[in-house]
C-alpha positions as CSV (number, residue, x, y, z in Angstrom):
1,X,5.7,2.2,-16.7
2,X,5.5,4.9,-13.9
3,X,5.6,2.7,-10.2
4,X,2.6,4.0,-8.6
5,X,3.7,5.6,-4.6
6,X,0.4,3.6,-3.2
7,X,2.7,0.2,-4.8
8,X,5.7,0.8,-3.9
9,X,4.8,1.6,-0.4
10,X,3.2,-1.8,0.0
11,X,5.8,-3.6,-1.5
12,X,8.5,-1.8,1.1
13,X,6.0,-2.3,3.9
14,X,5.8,-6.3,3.2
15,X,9.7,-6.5,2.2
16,X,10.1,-5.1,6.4
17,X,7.7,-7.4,7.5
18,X,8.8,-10.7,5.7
19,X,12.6,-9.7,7.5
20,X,11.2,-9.4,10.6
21,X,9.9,-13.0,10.4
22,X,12.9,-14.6,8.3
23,X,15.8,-13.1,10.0
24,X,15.6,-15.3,12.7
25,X,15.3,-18.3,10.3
26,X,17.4,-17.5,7.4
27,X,21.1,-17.3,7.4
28,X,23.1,-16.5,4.4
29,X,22.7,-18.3,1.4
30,X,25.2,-21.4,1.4
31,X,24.8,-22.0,5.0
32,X,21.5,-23.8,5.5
33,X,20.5,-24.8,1.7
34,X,22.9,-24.9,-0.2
35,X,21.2,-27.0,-3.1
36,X,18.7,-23.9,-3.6
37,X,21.9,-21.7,-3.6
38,X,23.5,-23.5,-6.4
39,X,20.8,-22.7,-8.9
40,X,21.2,-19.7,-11.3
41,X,21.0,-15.8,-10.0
42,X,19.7,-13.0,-11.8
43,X,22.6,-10.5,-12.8
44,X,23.4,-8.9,-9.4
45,X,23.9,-5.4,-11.1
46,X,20.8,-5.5,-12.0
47,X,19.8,-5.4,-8.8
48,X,19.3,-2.7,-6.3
49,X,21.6,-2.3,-3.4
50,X,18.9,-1.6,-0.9
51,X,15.6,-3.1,-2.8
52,X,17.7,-6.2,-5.0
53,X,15.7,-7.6,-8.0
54,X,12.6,-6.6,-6.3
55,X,12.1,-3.2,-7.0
56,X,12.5,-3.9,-10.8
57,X,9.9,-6.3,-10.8
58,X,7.6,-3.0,-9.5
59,X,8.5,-1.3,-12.0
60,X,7.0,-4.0,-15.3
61,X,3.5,-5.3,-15.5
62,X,2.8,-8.2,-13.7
63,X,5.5,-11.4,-13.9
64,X,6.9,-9.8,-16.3
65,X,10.6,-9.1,-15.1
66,X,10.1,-13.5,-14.0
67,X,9.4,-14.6,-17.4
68,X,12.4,-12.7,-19.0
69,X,14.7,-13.6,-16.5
70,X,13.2,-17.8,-16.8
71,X,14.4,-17.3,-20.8
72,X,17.8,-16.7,-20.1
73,X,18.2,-18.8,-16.3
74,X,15.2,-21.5,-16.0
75,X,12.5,-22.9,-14.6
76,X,14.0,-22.5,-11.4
77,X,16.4,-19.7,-10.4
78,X,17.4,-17.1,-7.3
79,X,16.6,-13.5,-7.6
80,X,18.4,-10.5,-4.9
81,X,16.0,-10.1,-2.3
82,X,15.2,-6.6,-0.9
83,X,16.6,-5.8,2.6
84,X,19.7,-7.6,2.5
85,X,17.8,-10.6,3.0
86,X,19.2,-14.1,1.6
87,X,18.0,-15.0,-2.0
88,X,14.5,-16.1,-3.1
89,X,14.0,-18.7,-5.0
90,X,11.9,-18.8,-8.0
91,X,9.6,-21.7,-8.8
92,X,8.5,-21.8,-12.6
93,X,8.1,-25.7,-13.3
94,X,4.7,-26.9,-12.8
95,X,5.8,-30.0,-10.7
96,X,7.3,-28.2,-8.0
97,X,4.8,-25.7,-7.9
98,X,2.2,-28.3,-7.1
99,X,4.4,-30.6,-4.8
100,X,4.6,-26.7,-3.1
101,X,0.9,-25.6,-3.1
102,X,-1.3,-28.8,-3.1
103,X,1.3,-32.1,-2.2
104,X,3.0,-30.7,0.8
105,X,0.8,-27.3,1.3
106,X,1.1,-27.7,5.0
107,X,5.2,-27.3,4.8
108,X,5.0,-24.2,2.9
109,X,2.4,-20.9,4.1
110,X,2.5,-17.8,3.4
111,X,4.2,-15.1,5.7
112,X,2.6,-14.1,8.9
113,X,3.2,-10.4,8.0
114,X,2.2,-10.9,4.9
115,X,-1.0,-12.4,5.9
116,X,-1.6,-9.3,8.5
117,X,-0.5,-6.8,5.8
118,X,-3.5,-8.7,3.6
119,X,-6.0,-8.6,6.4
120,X,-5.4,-4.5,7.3
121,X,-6.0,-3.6,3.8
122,X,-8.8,-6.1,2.8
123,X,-10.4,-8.0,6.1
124,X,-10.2,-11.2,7.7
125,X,-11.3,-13.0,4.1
126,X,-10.0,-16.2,2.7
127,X,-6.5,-14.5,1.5
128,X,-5.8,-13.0,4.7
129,X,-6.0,-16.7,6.5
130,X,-4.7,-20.1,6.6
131,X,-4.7,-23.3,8.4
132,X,-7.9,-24.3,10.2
133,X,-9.6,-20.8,9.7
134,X,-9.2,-21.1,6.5
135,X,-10.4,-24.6,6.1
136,X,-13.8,-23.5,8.0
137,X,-14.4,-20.6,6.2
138,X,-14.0,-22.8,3.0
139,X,-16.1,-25.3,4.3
140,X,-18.9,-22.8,5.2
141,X,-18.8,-21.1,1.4
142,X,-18.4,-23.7,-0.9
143,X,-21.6,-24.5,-1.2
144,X,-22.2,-20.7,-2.7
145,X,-19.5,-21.3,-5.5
146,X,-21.1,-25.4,-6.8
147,X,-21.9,-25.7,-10.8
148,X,-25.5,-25.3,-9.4
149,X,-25.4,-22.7,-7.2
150,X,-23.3,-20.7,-10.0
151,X,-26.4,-21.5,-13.0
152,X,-28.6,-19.6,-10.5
153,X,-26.6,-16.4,-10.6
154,X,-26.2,-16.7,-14.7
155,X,-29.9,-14.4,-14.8
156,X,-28.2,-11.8,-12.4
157,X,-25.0,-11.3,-14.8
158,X,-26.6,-11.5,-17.9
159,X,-29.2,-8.6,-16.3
160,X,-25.9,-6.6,-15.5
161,X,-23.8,-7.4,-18.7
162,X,-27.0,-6.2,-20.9
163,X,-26.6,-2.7,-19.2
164,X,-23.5,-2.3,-19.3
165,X,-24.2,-2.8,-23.6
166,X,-26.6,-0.7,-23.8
167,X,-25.5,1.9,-21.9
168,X,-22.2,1.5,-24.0
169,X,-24.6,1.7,-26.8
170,X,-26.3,5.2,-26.0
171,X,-22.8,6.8,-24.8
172,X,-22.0,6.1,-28.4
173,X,-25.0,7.4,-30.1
174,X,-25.3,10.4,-28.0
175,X,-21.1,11.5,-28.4
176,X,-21.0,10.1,-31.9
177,X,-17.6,9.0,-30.5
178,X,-15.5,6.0,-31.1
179,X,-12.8,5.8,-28.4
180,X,-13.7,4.8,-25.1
181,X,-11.6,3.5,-21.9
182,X,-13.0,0.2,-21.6
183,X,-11.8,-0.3,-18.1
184,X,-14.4,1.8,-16.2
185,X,-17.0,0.3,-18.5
186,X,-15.8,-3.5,-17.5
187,X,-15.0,-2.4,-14.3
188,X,-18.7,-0.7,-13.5
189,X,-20.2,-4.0,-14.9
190,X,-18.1,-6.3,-12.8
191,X,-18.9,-4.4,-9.3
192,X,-22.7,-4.6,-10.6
193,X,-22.5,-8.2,-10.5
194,X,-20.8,-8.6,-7.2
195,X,-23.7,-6.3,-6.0
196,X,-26.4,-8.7,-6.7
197,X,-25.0,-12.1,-6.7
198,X,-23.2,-11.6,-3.6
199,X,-25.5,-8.6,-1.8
200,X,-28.7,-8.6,-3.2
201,X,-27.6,-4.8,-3.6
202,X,-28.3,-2.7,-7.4
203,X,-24.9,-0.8,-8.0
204,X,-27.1,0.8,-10.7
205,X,-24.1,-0.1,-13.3
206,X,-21.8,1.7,-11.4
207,X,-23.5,4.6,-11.1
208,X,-24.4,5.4,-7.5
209,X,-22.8,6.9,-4.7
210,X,-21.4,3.7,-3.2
211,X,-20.2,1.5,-6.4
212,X,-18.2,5.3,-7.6
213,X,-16.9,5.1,-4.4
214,X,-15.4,1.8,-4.2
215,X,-14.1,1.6,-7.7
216,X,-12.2,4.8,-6.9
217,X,-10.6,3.3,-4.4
218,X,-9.8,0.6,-6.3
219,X,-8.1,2.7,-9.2
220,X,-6.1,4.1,-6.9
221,X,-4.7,0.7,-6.6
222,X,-5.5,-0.7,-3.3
223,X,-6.1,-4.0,-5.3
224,X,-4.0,-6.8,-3.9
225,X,-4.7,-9.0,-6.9
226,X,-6.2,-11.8,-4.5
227,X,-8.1,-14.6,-6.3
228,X,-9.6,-15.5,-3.4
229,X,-13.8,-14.9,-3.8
230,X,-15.4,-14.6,-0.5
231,X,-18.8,-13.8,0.5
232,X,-22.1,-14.4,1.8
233,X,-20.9,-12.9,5.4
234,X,-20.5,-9.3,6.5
235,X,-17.0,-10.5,7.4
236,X,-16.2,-11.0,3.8
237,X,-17.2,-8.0,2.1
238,X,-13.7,-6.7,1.7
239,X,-12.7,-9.3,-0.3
240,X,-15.2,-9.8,-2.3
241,X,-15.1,-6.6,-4.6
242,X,-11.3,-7.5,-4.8
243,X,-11.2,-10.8,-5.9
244,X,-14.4,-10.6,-8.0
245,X,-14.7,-7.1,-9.1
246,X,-11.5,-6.3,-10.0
247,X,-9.3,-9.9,-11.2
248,X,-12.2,-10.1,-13.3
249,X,-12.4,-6.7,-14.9
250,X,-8.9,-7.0,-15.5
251,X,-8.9,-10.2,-17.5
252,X,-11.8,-8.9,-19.3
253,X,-9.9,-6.0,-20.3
254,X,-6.6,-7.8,-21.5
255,X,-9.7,-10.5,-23.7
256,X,-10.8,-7.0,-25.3
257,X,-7.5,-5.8,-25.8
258,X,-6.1,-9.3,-27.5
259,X,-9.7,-9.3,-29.8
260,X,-8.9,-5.2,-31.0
261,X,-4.7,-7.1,-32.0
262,X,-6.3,-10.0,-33.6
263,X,-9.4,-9.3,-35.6
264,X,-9.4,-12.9,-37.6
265,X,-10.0,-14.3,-33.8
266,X,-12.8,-11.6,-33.1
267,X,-14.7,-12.1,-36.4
268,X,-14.2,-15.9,-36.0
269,X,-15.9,-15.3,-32.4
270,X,-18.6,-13.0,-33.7
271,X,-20.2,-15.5,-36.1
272,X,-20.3,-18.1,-33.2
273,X,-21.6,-15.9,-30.8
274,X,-24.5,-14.5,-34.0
275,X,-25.5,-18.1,-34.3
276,X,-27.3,-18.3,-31.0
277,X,-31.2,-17.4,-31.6
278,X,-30.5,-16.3,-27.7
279,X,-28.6,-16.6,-24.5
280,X,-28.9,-18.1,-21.5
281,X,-26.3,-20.2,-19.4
282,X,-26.9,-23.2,-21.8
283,X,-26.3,-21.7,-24.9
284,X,-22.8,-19.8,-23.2
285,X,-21.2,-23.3,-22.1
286,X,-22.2,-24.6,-25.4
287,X,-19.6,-22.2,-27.3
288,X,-17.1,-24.1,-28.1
289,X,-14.6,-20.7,-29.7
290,X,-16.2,-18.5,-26.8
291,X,-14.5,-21.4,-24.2
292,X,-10.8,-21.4,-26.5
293,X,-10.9,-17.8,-26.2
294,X,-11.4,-17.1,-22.5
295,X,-9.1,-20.3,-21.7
296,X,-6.3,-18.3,-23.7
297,X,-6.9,-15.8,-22.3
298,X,-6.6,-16.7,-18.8
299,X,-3.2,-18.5,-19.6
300,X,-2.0,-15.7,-21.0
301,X,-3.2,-12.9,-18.6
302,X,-3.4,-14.5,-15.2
303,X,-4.1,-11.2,-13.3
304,X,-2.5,-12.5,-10.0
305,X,0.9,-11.1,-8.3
306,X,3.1,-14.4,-8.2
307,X,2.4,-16.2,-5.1
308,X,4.8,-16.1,-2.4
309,X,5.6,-19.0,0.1
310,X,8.2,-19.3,3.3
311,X,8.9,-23.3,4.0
312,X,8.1,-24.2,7.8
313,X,9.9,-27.0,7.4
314,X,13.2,-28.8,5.0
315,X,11.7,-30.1,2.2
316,X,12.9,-31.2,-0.9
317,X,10.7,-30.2,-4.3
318,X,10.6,-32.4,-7.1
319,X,11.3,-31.3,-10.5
320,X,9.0,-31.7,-13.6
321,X,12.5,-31.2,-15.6
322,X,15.6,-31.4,-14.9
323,X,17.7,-28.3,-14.8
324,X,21.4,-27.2,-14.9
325,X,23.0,-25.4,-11.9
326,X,25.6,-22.9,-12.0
327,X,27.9,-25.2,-11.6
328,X,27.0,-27.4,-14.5
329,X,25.2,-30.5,-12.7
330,X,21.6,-31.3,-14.0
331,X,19.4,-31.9,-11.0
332,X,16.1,-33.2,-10.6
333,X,15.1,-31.8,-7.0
334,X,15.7,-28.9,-4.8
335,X,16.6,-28.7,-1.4
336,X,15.3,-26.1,1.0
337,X,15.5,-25.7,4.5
338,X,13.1,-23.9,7.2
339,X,12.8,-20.0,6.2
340,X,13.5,-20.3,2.5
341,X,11.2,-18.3,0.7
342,X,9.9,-18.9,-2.8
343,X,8.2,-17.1,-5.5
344,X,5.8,-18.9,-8.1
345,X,4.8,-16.4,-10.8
346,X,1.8,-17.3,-12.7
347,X,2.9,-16.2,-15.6
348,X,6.1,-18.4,-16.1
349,X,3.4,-21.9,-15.7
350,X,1.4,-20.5,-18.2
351,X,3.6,-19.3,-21.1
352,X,6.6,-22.8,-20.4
353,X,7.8,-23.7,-23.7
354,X,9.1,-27.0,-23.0
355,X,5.0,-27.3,-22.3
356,X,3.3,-25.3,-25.1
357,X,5.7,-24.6,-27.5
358,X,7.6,-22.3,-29.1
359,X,4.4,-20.4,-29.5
360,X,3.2,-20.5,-25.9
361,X,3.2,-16.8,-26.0
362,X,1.1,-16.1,-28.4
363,X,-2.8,-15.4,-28.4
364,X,-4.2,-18.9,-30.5
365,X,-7.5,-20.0,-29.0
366,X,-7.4,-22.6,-31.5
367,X,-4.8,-24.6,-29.7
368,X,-7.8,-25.9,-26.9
369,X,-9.8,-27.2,-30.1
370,X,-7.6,-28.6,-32.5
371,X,-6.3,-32.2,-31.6
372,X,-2.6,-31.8,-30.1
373,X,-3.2,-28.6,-29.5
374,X,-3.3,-28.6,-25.7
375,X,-0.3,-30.4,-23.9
376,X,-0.7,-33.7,-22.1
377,X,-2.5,-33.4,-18.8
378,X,0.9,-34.4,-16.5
379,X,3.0,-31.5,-18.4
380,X,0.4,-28.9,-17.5
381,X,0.0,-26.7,-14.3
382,X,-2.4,-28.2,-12.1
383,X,-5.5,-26.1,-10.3
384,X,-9.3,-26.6,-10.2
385,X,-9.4,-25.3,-14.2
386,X,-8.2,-26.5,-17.4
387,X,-4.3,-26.8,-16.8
388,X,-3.7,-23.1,-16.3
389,X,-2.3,-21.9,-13.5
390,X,-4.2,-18.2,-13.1
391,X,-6.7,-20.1,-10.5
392,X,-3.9,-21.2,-8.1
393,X,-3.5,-24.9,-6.9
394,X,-4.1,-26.9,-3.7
395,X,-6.6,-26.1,-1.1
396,X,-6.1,-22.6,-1.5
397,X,-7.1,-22.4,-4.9
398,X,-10.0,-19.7,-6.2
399,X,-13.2,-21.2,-4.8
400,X,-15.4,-18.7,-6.7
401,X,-13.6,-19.4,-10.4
402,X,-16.3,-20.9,-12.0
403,X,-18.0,-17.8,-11.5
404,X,-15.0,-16.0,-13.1
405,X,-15.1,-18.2,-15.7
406,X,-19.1,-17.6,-16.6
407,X,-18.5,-13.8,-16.2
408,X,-15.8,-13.3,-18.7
409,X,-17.8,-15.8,-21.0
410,X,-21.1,-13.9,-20.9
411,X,-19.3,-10.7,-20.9
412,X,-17.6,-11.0,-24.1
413,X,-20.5,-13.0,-25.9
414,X,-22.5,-10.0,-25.7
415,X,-20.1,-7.6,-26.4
416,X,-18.8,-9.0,-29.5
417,X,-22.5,-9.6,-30.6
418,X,-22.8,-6.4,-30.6
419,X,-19.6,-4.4,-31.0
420,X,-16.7,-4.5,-32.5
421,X,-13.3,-3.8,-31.0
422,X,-10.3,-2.2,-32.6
423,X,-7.4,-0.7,-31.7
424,X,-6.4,3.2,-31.7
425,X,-3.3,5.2,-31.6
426,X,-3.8,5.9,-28.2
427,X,-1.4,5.0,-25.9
428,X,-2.5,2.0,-23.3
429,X,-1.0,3.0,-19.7
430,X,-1.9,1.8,-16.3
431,X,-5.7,2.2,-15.5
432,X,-6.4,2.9,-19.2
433,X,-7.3,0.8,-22.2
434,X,-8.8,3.4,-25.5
435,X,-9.9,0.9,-27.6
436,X,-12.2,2.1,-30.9
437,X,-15.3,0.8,-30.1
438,X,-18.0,0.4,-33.2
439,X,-22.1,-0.7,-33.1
440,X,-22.3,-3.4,-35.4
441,X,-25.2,-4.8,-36.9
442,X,-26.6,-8.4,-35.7
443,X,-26.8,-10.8,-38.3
């Protein structure tokens, strides 16, 4: 994968500011905690001389470079860190990554620079805050994001998800064509919503001067992959089409892309969805496949950047399971001092082995219905939905993710119903999915 220059840049303008607040902090590793130091490091030739393992994470898809590295070191392990800086430490067992986010959130925040670097490029919105600001601004929109206050925007996506299908419908009549980039198509329908759930304001499914001109910047991507969902105040708009514009259209993409690679799970779906004599936000919960398949989905695809933290204070983090050192000793916590920063990639929480199985990276929505098929509730990552991680944990968890959750639900149900996914020989590169897209005929 090509690193986009608009990436890199950020990550080399955060990697500056992160030293600039843990120099002062940090010595080298060994001299203030040494229990974090004894745990397994990434092959150092691997790593840059200037950038360490960072720069090779840029150049994967998301946590991708952290779950290949957890095969071969651990749930928990050290990676170079750019700058000369002393090592991160990665967090990949679901224990410590709630004892970091939710148990002792107040020891652990993210960095100030990182924080200002979030607020230039996307406002003052609930990822660019923390402590008391953060609690108000919560406090003043979680009464937008209740299981009530979400059923009463269910009218305004279906209204946007049934254009998007039937303009996908007369693109493919009128080109008699077959391939088509589902990401501007997701992407147009998922900035319509935000329009009139959140603004009252028609991006006429995408179409207008000011929905082309956000989602170009977008592309470009400016996206921050924030999961944060902020609105009802001018304040907030920045955030907004982030978190629930673009996290969403991405997932919906991957759920697409997984159908076209397993067509048993996307006829299975079909025939539930073609069962409904018509939809409403009743009739989606009540889809019992249409739930196993967006839950997989999300554990598999958690669209996120791993979350970063810096600890304020010395802590030590429980372990789920215990884990071998370099030097042999199986340990059951980990020490950290004040400045050690750590790394919790999504990904790792979702796909754990020792949790799911040997076939916890595979696509099986059946696993969520069939008894057993879902790991006992204390083995799985904690967060506001359905032991998967892609939502966050603790008090800075997604507030708006049951509006994620509906989207991606009502988005595929009428999709499917009337389309059918496959894929092409087309190659799928960054800001591009061709998938063969065929009308089908309702049943």
């Amino acid at each position: 994968m090509i690193v986009n220059s608009y990436s890199l840049s950020v990550f080399c303008l955060w990697d500056i500011l992160l030293v600039l607040e843990t120099c002062a902090t940090q010595t080298e590793c060994g001299a203030k905690a040494p229990n974090a130091c004894e745990f397994l490091l990434q092959d150092s030739k691997q790593a840059s001389w200037i950038w360490g393992h960072e720069l090779e994470i840029t150049y994967h898809d998301v946590s991708e470079s952290y779950v290949k590295w957890a095969t071969s070191l651990g749930l928990v392990y050290r990676i170079k860190a750019a700058l000369f800086q002393p090592d991160i430490v990665v967090i990949g067992d679901n224990f410590a990554a709630h004892h970091i986010l939710h148990n002792a959130y107040t020891t652990y925040g993210k960095s100030q620079g990182f924080l200002q670097l979030i607020r230039t490029l996307i406002g003052a919105g609930l990822g660019g805050i923390e402590g008391e600001d953060h609690k108000y601004q919560r406090r003043l929109l979680a009464p937008a994001f209740t299981a009530e206050a979400v059923e009463a925007m269910s009218d305004d996506i279906f209204f946007c998800v049934e254009r998007m299908t039937q303009n996908l419908s007369s693109s493919l009549i009128d080109t008699s064509g077959t391939t088509v980039d589902i990401v501007p198509v997701i992407s147009a329908c998922t900035l319509d919503i935000i329009g009139r759930v959140g603004f009252g304001h028609d991006f006429e499914g995408g179409e207008n001067k000011d929905a082309k001109a956000i989602r170009s910047a977008w592309h470009q991507d400016v996206v921050m992959s924030q999961t944060f969902i902020g609105f009802l105040a001018p304040r907030l708009l920045n955030i907004f089409p982030v978190a629930g514009h673009e996290s969403t259209a991405v997932t919906a993409d991957f759920l697409l892309l997984q159908l076209a690679q397993t067509p048993s799970v996307q006829r299975k779906l079909q025939q539930e969805i073609r069962t409904a004599a018509s939809f409403d936000y009743k009739s989606i919960g009540e889809f019992e496949y249409l739930s196993a398949v967006v839950k997989e989905g999300l554990r598999l695809h958690p669209v996120g950047q791993p979350t970063q933290r810096i600890a304020r204070h010395d802590d030590v983090i429980p372990l789920g399971t215990a884990i071998r050192t370099g030097s042999g000793e199986m340990v059951s916590s980990l020490a950290v001092e004040a400045g050690q920063v750590l790394q919790i990639p999504w990904a790792i929480l979702n796909v754990n082995k020792q949790v799911w199985g040997d076939n916890a990276d595979k696509f099986i929505p059946e696993r969520w219905i069939e008894p057993g098929g879902v790991p006992p509730v204390d083995k799985l990552p904690r967060g506001p939905w359905n032991g998967v991680s892609s939502f966050s944990d603790g008090p800075q968890s997604c507030i708006g993710y049951r509006v994620a959750v509906l989207e991606l639900k009502i988005i595929l149900a009428l999709l499917v119903r009337s389309f059918q996914f496959d894929l092409t020989k087309a190659k799928i590169v960054q800001s591009s999915m061709p998938l063969k897209v065929s009308l089908v005929l309702e049943l």
